[in-house]
C-alpha positions as CSV (number, residue, x, y, z in Angstrom):
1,X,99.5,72.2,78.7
2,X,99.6,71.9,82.5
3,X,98.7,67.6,83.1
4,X,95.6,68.8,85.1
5,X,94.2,70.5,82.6
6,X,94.8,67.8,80.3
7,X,92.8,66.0,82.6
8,X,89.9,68.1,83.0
9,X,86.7,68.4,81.1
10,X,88.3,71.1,79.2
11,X,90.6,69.2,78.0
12,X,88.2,66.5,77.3
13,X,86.6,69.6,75.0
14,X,89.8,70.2,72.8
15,X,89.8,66.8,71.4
16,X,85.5,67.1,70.8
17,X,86.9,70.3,68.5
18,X,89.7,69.1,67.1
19,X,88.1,67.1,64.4
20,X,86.5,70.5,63.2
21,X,88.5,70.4,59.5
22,X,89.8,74.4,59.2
23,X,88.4,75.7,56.1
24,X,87.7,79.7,55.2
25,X,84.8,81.3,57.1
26,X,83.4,84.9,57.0
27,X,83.3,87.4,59.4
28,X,80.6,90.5,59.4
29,X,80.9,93.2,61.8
30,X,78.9,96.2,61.4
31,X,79.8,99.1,63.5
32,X,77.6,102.0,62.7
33,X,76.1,101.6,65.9
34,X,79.6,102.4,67.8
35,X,78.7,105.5,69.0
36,X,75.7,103.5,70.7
37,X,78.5,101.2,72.3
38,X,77.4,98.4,70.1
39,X,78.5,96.1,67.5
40,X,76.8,93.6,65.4
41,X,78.6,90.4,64.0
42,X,77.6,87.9,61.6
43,X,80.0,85.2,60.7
44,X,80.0,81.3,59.2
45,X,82.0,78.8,60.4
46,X,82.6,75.5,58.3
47,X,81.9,72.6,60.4
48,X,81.6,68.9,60.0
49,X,78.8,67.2,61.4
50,X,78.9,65.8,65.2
51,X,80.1,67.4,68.7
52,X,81.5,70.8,68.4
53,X,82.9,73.2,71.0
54,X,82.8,77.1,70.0
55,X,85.7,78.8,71.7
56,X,85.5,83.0,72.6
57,X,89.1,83.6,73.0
58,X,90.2,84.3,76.1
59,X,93.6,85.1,76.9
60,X,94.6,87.9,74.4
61,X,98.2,88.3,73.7
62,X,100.2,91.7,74.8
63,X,97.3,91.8,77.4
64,X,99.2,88.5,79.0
65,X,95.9,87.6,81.1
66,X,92.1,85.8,80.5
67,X,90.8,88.8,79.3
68,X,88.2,88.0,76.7
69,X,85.4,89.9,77.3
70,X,83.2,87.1,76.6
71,X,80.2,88.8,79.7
72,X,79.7,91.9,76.5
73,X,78.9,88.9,73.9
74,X,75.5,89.2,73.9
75,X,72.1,88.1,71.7
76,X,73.8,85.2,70.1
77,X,71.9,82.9,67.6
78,X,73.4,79.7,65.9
79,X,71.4,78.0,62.9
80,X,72.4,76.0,60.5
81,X,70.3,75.6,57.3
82,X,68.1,78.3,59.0
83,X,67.0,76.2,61.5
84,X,68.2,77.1,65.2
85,X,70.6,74.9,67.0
86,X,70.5,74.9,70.6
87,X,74.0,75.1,73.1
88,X,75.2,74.9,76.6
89,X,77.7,76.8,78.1
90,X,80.5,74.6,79.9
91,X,80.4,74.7,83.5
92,X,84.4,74.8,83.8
93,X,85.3,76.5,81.0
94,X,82.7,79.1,80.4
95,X,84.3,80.8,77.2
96,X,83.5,77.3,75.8
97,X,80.1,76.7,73.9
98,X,78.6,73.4,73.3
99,X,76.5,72.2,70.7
100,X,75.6,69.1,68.4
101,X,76.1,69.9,64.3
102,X,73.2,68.1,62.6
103,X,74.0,64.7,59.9
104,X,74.5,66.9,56.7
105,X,75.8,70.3,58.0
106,X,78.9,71.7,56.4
107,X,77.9,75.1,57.6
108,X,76.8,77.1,60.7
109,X,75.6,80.7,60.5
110,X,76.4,83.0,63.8
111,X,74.6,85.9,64.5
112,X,75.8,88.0,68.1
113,X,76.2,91.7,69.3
114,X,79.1,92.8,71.1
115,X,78.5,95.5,73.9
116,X,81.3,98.4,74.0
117,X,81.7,98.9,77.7
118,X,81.1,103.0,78.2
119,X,83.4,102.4,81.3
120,X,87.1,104.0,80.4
121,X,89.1,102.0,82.5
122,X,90.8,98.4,81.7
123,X,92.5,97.4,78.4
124,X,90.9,96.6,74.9
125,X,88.3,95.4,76.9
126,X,87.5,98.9,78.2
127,X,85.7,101.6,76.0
128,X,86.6,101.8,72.8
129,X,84.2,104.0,71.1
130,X,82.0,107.5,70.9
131,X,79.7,109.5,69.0
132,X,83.3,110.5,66.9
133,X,85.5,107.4,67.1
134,X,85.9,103.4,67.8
135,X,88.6,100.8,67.7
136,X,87.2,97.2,66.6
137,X,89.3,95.0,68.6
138,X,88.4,91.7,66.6
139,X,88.7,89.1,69.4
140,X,85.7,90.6,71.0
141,X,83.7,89.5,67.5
142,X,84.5,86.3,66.6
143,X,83.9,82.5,67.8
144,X,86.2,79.4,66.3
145,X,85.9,76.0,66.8
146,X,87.9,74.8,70.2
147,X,91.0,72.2,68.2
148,X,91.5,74.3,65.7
149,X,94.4,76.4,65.4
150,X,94.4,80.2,65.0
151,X,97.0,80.1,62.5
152,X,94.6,77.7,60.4
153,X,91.3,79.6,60.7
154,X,90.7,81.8,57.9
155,X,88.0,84.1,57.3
156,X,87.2,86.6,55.4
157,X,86.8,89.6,57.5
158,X,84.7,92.6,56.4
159,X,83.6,95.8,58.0
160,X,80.8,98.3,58.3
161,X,81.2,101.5,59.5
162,X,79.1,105.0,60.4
163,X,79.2,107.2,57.1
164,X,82.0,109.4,56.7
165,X,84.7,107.3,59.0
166,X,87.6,107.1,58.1
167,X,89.7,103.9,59.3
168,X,93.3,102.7,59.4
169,X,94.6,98.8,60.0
170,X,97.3,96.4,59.0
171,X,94.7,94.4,57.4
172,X,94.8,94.4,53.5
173,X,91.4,96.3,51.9
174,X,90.1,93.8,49.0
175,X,87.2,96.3,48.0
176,X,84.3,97.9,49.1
177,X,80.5,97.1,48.7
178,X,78.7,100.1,49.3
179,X,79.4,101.5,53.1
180,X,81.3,98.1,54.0
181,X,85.4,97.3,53.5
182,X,86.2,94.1,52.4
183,X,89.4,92.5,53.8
184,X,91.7,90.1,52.3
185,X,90.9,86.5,54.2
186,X,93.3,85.7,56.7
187,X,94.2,83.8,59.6
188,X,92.0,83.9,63.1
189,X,95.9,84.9,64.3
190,X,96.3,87.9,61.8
191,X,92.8,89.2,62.5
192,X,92.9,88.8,66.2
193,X,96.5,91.0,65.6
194,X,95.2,94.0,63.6
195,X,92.4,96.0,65.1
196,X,90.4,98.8,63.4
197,X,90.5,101.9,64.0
198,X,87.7,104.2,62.8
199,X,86.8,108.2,63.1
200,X,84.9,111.1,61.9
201,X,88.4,113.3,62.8
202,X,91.5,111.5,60.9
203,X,95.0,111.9,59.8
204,X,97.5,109.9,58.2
205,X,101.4,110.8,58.4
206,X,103.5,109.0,56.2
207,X,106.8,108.4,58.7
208,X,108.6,106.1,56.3
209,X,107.8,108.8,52.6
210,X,111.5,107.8,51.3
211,X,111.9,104.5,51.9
212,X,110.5,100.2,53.0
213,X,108.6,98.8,54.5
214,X,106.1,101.4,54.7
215,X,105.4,103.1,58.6
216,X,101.7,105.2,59.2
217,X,101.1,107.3,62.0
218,X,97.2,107.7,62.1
219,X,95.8,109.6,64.3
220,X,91.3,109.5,65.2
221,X,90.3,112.1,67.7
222,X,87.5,113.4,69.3
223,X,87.9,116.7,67.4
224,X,89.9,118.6,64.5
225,X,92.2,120.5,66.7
226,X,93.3,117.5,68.5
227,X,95.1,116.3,65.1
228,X,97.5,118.7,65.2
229,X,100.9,117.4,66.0
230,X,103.6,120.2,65.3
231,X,106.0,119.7,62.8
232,X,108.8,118.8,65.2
233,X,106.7,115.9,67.1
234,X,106.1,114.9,63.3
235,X,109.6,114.5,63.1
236,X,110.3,112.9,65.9
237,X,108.4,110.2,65.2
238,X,110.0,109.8,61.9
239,X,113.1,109.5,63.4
240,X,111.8,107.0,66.1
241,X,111.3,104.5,63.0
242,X,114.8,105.3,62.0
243,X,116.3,104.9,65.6
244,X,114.4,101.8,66.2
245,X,115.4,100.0,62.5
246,X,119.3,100.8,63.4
247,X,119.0,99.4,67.4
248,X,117.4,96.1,65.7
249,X,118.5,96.0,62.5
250,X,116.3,94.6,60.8
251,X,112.3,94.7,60.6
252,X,109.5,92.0,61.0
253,X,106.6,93.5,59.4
254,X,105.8,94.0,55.7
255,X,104.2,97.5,56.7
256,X,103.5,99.1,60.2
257,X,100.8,101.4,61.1
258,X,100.4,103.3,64.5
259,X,96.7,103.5,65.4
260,X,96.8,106.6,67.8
261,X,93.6,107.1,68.9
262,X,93.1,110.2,71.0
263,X,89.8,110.8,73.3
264,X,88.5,111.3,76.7
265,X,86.2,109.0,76.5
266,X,88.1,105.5,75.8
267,X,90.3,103.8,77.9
268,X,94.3,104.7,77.9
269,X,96.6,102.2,77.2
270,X,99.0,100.9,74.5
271,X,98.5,97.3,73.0
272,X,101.0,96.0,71.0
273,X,100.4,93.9,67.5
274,X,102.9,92.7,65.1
275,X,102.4,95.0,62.4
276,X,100.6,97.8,64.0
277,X,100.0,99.3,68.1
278,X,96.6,100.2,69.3
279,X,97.5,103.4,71.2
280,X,94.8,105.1,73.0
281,X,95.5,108.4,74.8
282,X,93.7,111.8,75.9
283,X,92.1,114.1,73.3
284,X,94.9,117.0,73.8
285,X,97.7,114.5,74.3
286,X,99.4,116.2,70.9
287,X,98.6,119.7,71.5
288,X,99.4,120.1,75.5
289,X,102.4,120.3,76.4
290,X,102.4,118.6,79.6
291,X,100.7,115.7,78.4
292,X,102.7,115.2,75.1
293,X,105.7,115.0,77.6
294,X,104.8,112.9,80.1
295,X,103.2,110.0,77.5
296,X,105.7,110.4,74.7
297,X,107.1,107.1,75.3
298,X,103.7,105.5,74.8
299,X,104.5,104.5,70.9
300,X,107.9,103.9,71.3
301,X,107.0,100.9,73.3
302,X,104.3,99.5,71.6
303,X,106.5,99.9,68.7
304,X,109.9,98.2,70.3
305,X,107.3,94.6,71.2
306,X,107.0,94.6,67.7
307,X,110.8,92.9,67.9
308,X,110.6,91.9,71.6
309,X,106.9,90.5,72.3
310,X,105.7,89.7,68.6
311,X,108.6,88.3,66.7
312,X,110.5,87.2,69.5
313,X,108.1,85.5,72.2
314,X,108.6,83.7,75.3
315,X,107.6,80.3,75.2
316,X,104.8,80.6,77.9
317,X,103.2,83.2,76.0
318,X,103.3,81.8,72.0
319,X,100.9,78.9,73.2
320,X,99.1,79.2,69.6
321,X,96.1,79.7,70.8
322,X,93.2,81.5,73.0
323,X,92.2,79.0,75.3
324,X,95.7,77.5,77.1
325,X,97.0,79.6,79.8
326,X,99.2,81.8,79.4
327,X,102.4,82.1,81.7
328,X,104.4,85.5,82.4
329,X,107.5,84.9,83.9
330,X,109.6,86.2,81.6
331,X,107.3,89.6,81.3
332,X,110.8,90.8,82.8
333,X,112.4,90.3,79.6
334,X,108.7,90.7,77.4
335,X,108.0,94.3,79.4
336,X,110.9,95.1,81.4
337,X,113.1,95.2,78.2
338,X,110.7,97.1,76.1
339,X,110.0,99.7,78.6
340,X,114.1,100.3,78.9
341,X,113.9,100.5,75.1
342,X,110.8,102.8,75.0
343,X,112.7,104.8,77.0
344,X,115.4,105.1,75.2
345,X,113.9,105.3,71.9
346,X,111.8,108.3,73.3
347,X,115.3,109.9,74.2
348,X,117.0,109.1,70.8
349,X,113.9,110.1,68.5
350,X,113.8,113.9,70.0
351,X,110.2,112.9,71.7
352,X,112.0,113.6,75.1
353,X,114.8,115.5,75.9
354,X,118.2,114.0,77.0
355,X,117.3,115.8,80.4
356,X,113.7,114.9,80.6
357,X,115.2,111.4,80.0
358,X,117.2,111.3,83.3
359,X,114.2,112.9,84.9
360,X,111.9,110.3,84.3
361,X,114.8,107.7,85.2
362,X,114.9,109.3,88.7
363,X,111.0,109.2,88.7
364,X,111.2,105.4,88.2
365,X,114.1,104.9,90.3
366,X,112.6,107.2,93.4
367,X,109.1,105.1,93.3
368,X,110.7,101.4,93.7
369,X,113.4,102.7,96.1
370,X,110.4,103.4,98.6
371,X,108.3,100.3,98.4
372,X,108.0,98.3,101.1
373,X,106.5,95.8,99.5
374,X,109.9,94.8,98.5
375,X,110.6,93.3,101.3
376,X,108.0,89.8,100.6
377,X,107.2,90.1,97.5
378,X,110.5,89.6,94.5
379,X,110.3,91.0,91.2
380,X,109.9,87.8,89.5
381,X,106.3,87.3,91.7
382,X,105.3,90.8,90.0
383,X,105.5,88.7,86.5
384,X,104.3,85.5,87.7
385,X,101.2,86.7,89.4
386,X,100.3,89.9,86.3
387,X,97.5,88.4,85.2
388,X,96.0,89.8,88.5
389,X,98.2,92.7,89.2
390,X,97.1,94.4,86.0
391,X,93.8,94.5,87.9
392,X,94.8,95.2,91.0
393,X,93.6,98.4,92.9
394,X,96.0,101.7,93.2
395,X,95.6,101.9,97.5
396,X,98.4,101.2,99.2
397,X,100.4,100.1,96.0
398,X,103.5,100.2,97.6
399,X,102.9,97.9,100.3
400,X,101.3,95.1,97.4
401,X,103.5,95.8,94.5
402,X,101.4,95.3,91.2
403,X,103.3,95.2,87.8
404,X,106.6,96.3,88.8
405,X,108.3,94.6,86.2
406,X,107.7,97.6,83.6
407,X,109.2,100.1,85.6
408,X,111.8,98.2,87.8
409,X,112.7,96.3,84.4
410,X,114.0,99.5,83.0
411,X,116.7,99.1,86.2
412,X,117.4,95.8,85.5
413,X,118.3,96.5,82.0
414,X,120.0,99.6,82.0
415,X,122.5,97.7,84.5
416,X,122.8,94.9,81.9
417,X,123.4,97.9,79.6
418,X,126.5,99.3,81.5
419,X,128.1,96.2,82.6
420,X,128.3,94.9,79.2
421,X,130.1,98.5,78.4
422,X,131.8,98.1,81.4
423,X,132.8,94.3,80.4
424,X,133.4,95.4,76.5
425,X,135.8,98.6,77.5
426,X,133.1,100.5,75.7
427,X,132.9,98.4,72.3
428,X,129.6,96.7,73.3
429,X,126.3,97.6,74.6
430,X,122.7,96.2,75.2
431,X,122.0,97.5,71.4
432,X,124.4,94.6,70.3
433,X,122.0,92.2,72.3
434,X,119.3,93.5,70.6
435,X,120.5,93.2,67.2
436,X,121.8,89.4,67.9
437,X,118.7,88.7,69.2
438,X,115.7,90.5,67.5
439,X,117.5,91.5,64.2
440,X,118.3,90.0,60.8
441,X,116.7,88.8,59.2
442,X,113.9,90.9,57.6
443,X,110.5,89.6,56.9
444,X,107.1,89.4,57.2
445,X,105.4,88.7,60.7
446,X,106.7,85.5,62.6
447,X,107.3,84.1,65.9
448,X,110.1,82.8,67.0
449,X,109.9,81.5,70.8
450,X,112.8,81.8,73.6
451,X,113.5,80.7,76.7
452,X,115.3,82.8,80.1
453,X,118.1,80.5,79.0
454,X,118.3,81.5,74.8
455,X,118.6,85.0,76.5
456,X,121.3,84.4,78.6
457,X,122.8,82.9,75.8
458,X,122.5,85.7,73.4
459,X,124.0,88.0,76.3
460,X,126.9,86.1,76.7
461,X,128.0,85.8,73.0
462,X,128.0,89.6,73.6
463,X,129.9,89.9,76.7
464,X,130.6,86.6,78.6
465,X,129.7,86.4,82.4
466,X,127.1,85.1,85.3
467,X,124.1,86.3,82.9
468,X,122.1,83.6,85.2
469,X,123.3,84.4,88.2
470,X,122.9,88.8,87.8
471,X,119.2,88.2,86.6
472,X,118.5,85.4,89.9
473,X,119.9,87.6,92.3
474,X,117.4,90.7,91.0
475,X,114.1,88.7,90.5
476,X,114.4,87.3,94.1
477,X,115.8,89.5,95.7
478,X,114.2,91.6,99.1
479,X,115.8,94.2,99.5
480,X,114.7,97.2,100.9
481,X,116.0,99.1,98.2
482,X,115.4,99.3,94.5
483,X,118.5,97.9,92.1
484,X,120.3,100.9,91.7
485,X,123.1,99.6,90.7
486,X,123.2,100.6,86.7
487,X,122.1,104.4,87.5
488,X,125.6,104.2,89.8
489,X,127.6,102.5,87.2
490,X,126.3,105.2,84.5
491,X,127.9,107.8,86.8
492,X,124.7,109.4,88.5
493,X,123.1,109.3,91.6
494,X,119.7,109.2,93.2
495,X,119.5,112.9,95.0
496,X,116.1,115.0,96.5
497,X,115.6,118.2,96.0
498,X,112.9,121.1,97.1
499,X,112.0,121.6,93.0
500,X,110.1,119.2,91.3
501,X,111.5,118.2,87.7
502,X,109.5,119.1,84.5
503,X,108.5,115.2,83.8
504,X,107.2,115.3,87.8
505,X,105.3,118.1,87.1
506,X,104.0,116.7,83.5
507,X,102.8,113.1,85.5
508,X,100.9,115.6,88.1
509,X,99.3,117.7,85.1
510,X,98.6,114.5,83.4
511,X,97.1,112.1,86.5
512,X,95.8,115.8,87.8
513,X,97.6,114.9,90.9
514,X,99.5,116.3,93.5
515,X,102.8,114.0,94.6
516,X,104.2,114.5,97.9
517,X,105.6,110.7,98.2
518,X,108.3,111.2,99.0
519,X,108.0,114.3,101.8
520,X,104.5,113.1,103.8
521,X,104.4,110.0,101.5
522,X,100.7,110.0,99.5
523,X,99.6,110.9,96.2
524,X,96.7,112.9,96.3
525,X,93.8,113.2,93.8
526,X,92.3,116.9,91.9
527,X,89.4,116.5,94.3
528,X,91.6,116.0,97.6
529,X,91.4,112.4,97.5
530,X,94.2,110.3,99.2
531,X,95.0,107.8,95.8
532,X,97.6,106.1,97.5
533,X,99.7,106.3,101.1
534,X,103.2,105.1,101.5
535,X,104.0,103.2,104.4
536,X,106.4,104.2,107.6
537,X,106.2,107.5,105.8
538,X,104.9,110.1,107.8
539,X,101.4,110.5,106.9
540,X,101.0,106.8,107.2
541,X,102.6,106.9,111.1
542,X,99.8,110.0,111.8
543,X,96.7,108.0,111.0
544,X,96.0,108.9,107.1
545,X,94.8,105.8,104.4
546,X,94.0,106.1,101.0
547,X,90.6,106.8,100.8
548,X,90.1,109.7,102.7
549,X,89.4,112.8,101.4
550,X,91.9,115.9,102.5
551,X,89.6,119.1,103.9
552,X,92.6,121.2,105.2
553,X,95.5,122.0,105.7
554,X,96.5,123.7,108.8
555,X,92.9,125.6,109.3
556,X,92.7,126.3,105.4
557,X,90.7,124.9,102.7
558,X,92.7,122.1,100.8
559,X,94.4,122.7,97.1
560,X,97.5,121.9,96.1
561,X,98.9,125.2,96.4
562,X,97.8,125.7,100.0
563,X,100.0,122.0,100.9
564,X,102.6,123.1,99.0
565,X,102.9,126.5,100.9
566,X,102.5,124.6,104.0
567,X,105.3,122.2,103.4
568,X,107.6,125.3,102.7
569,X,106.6,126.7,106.2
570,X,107.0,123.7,108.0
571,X,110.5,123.0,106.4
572,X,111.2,127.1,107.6
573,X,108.8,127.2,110.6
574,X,109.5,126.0,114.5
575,X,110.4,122.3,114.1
576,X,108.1,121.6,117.4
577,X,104.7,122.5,115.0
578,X,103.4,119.6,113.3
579,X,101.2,119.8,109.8
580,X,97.6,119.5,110.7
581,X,95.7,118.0,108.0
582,X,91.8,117.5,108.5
583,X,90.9,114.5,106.5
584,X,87.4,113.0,105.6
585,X,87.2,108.7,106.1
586,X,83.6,108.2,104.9
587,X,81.2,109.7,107.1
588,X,83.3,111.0,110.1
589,X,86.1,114.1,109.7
590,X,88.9,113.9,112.0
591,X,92.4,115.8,112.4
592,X,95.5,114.3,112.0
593,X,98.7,115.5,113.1
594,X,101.4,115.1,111.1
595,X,104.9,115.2,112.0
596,X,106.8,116.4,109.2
597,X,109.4,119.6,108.7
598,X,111.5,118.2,105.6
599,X,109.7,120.7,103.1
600,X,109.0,119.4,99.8
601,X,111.2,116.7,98.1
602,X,111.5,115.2,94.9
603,X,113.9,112.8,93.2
604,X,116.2,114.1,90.8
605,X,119.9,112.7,89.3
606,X,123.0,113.9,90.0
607,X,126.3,113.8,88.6
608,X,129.1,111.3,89.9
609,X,132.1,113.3,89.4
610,X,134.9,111.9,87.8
611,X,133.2,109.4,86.3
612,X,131.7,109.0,82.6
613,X,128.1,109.9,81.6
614,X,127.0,106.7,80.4
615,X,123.4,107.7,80.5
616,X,124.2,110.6,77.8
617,X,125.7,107.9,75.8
618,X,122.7,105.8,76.2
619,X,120.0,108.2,74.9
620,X,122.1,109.6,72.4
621,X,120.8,109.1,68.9
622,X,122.5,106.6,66.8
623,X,121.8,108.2,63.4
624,X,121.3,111.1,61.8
625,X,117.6,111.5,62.1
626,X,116.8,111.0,58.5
């Protein structure tokens, strides 16, 4: 803890809770009102009598940020003996609650609703339910006393839900009473790490039938039809389990379930827990091409943190509790290292081709090579500042940066990849990283806490060499240009072309977008609506922001088939004509003049001749798929 805050009133509030003795509580939430976006929560909390500071946790881990949606705890009531107690909010630290326990209390009763946002955008914090589905994130449900530690608070957790649900969690059932699911107790910790998920439309796919520890894939939805995965996805995912237990070689869960919750009407994101992944997705995600594509590598990567984000932690981010700040540095490693891996994973299970894999490589690679914000803001700031980037807005991403460290972390590793192949003469790869430092041995969920230098370490017991020095020079650099250096080294290149690959045109079917970055240099919404404009790119130089609203395109109405057609003529036409677009900025239309005769282009890899295709090594599966 940061010597300020051990100063501050807040801190002055940890030691008023810490003489709250940890003892088991219980925890009631009823969610049959879900579809109404609301939750009710009763739960008791064993006290001592005296000062006591109730704590809504704030920052959430995987969501690396003070995310608690303590503004949605609503109509909150503490008694004790039946009698009401009154409570003040702190003025610093307003997730803390105040509140004098009366000479003779052992007990206090809690009564509160949750409100489920109907908003789809954010994290957990997001929507989460509708009139056929709901995931009970329990952070947004419970209170504990500020001193104590998650690990020590146990309650009893139990669960109401709309008659007929069915539900799927890494909690442990211990019984039923009526319509609500008694849970074995556990720690705050272990509840806080296994959400709920619930539906009227549900499926559960054993992926693990033959062998330990067990692995679910269950799937809610908004309908039926949405449920049906073919019976090659099915087995893809079976062998993502086996690809993933062979990179690592070992597992740190007693069971695992997948909670892949598929709906319109929540928000989309994946949230990784130790023994399961709150997955949240479109309705036809599993039954549309396009979109199966493009977010196949959702549940590899929640599944990959359950080595590298859960078991293995960075120090800044295992602070044992909900109210210390978390720090992101290493979200490099944390993210940047997992999204490689999804990556990979995605390639080796069968859930992407080997193709589709370079595709999206030269997607990722393609987007940081043309960001000028590069040039004043390093990589390392992307992880330091994330617990505002993850909010920040998508206009004129390029020039801010937000939370490169996913997608740009993926570069940095792949090059760690090859030059340990490079170092090793091929014996050696980043796998043999992985299994030093997330593998044996197996067992149930733990954390074990690194620092940047335990992983150099662990890299150089692989292959020794300036581990510290490749990883400083990346993270600060400011470069222009993206690190391209691994994509080179695997014996490709970064190329443009007039066609755009099938994982472009998945992201565009997906986002319903139209992407013409890297020719004018925006990306443009279904309706018309400039999402984001690159700049010194063309459009950018003629005027154009996001925000505005394409009318036209050279005298015609605007679609994407009508720019597309008019980039081909441009590219074909007199090179003296430029591409009049006529673009709405709020109130006032105006024309703007673009000069621009490339014709369309799109990022693609190409092959290095005469030297190995280390990439087709890379995403090659590892076993035999059974």
């Amino acid at each position: 803890m940061p010597p300020l805050l051990r100063r501050s009133l807040f801190g002055a509030l940890l030691l008023a809770g810490a003489s709250t003795r940890a003892q088991p509580g219980t925890l009631w939430v009823d969610a049959t009102e879900a579809p109404r976006n609301l939750l009710h929560a009763r739960e008791t909390i064993p006290v001592s009598p005296g000062p006591l500071t109730l704590f809504y946790p704030k920052w959430i881990p995987g969501e690396h940020g003070p995310t608690g949606p303590v503004i949605d705890l609503a109509a909150l009531r503490i008694s004790a003996q039946g009698a009401a107690l009154p409570w003040r909010r702190d003025l610093e630290e307003m997730f803390a609650l105040r509140l004098e326990v009366p000479a003779g209390v052992s007990r206090l009763d809690l009564a509160f609703d949750f409100i489920l946002p109907p908003d789809p955008e954010g994290f957990s914090a997001g929507s989460s339910s509708s009139s056929q589905l709901a995931v009970v994130s329990w952070n947004q449900v419970v209170l504990y006393p500020l001193g104590v530690k998650p690990d020590d608070f146990i309650l009893a957790p139990s669960l109401r839900l709309p008659a007929g649900w069915k539900y799927a969690t890494a909690l442990r059932e211990a019984g039923t009473d009526g319509a609500t699911i008694r849970f074995a107790p556990v720690s705050l910790t272990r509840l806080v790490d296994s959400p709920v998920q619930a539906g009227a439309h549900f499926r559960r796919i054993a992926l693990t039938p033959d062998r330990q520890p067990p692995v679910f894939l269950n799937l809610s939805a908004e309908s039926e039809a949405a449920l049906g995965l073919s019976a090659e996805t099915t087995l893809a995912y079976r062998r993502l389990v086996t690809e993933a237990t062979a990179l690592f070689g070992a597992t740190h869960y007693d069971h695992y379930d997948f909670l892949f919750t598929l709906s319109d009407n929540v928000a989309h994101f994946g949230l990784e827990h130790h023994e399961s992944s709150d997955d949240r997705n479109a309705e036809r995600t599993l039954i549309d091409d396009d979109l199966r594509r493009y977010d196949a590598d959702l549940l590899p990567h929640e599944y990959v943190h359950s080595w590298n984000g859960k078991y293995r932690r960075p120090a800044g981010l295992a602070t044992g509790n909900y109210s210390t700040p978390m720090h992101d540095d290493l979200l490099w490693v944390y993210e940047g290292l997992t999204e490689y891996y999804g990556e990979v994973l995605t390639a080796r299970s069968g859930l992407r081709t080997a193709a589709e894999f370079k595709e999206e490589l030269a997607g990722v690679a393609a987007s940081l090579d043309n960001r000028p914000g590069r040039t004043w803001r390093p990589l390392q700031d992307t992880a330091d500042e994330a617990p505002l980037l993850y909010y920040s807005r998508s206009d004129y991403d390029a020039l801010r940066r937000s939370v490169d460290f996913y997608d740009e972390g993926v570069l940095l590793w792949l090059e760690a990849d090859v030059t340990i192949r490079r170092l090793s003469g091929g014996a050696r790869s980043l796998d043999d990283f992985c299994r030093r430092f997330y593998g044996p041995p197996s067992g149930p969920p733990r954390v074990v806490p690194y620092i940047a230098d335990d992983v150099v370490a662990a890299l150089n017991a692989v292959a020794p060499q300036d581990w510290k020095g490749f990883f400083r020079q990346r993270l600060q650099s400011l470069s222009p240009r993206a690190p391209l250096g691994g994509i080179a080294a695997a014996g490709w290149k970064l190329v443009y072309q007039d066609t755009a690959t099938s994982m472009l045109k998945a992201r565009e079917a997906a986002h319903k977008s139209t992407n013409a970055a890297y020719s004018l240099g925006v990306i443009i919404g279904e309706d018309g609506a400039l999402v984001d404009v690159v700049p010194g790119f063309p459009a950018a130089q003629a005027g154009l922001s996001p925000g505005m609203k394409l009318i036209a395109v050279n005298g015609r109405k605007y679609s994407a088939d009508v720019l597309h057609a008019a980039l081909k003529e441009g590219a074909a036409g007199p090179a003296g004509a430029p591409l009049a677009l006529l673009a709405e900025n709020r109130d006032t239309f105006a024309t703007y003049n673009v000069a621009y005769h490339g014709g369309e282009r799109y990022p693609a890899l190409e092959r290095v001749p005469g030297q190995p295709d280390l990439l087709g090594a890379i995403a090659a599966p590892r076993t035999d798929g059974k």
